[in-house]
N, C-alpha and C positions, 0 to 999 in steps of 0.2 A: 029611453035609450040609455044604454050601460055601457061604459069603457072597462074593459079588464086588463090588466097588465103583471103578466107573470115575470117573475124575476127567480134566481136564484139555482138555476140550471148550472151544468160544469161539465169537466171530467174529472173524473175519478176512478180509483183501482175497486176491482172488485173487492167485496167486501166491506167497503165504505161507506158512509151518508152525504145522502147533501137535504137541506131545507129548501122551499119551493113556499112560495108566496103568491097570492092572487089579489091585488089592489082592486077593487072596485070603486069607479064614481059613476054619477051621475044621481038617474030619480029612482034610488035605490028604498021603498017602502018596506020599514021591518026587517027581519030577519027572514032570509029564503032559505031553502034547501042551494047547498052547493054543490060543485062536480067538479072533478079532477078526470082526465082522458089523458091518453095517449098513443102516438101513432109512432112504431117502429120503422126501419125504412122496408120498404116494400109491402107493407100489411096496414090494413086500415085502421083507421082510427078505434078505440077500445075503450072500455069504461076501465076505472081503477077505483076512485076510491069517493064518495059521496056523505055528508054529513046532515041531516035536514034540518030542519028551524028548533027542534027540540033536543036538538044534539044526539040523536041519533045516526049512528054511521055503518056503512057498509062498505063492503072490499072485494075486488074482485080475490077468486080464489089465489090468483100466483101472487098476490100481495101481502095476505093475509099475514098479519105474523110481524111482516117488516115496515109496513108501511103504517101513518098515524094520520087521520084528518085532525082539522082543529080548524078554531075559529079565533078569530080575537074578541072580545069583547065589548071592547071601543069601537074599532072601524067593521066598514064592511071586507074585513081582509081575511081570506081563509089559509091556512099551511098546511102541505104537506110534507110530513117528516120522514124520509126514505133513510133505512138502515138495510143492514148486509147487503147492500146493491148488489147485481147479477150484472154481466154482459147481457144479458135477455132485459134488461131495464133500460139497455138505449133504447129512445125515441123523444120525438117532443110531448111536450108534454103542458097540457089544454089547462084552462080550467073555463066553465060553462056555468050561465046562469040568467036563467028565463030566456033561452034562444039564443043568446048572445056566448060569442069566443072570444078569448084574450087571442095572443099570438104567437103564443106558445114559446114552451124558452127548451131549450136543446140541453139532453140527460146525457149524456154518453160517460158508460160504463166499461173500463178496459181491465183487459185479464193479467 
């Protein structure tokens, strides 16, 4: 069993960044593939942006471009680095790994 703890949500003007962090403890074996999600208000939860054990990463398309996975090296802790935020980038926002949810820390992006 995994605990995840996102940190590093705000508001912000469009236009702007904010970093987003994903703490992981518990019986974390290795290095996993991670996940980033996010659910806007009224619309379901959505994938964004994913990194796997080889450091390979993928994006959803409306992210591509702005958005950055990463990993740290030391911990099990993954970031994501969000640039030119949109109003279309509120929601909270997940990170996921092996069935397990953090509890998500709130983006809100004002015009």
């Amino acid at each position: 069993q995994f605990q995840l703890v996102e940190s590093g949500g705000g508001l912000v003007q469009a236009g702007g960044s904010l970093r987003l962090s994903c703490a992981a403890s518990g019986k974390i074996l290795g290095i996993n593939n991670r996940f980033w999600y996010r659910r806007a208000p009224g619309k379901e939860r959505e994938f964004v942006a994913s990194i796997t054990s080889s450091g390979t990463t993928h994006y959803a398309d409306s992210v591509k471009g702005r958005f950055a996975i990463s990993r740290d090296s030391a911990t099990p802790t993954v970031f994501l680095e969000m640039n030119s935020l949109k109003p279309e980038d509120t929601a909270v926002y997940y990170c996921f790994l092996k069935g397990f949810w953090g509890q998500g820390t709130q983006v809100t992006v004002s015009t």
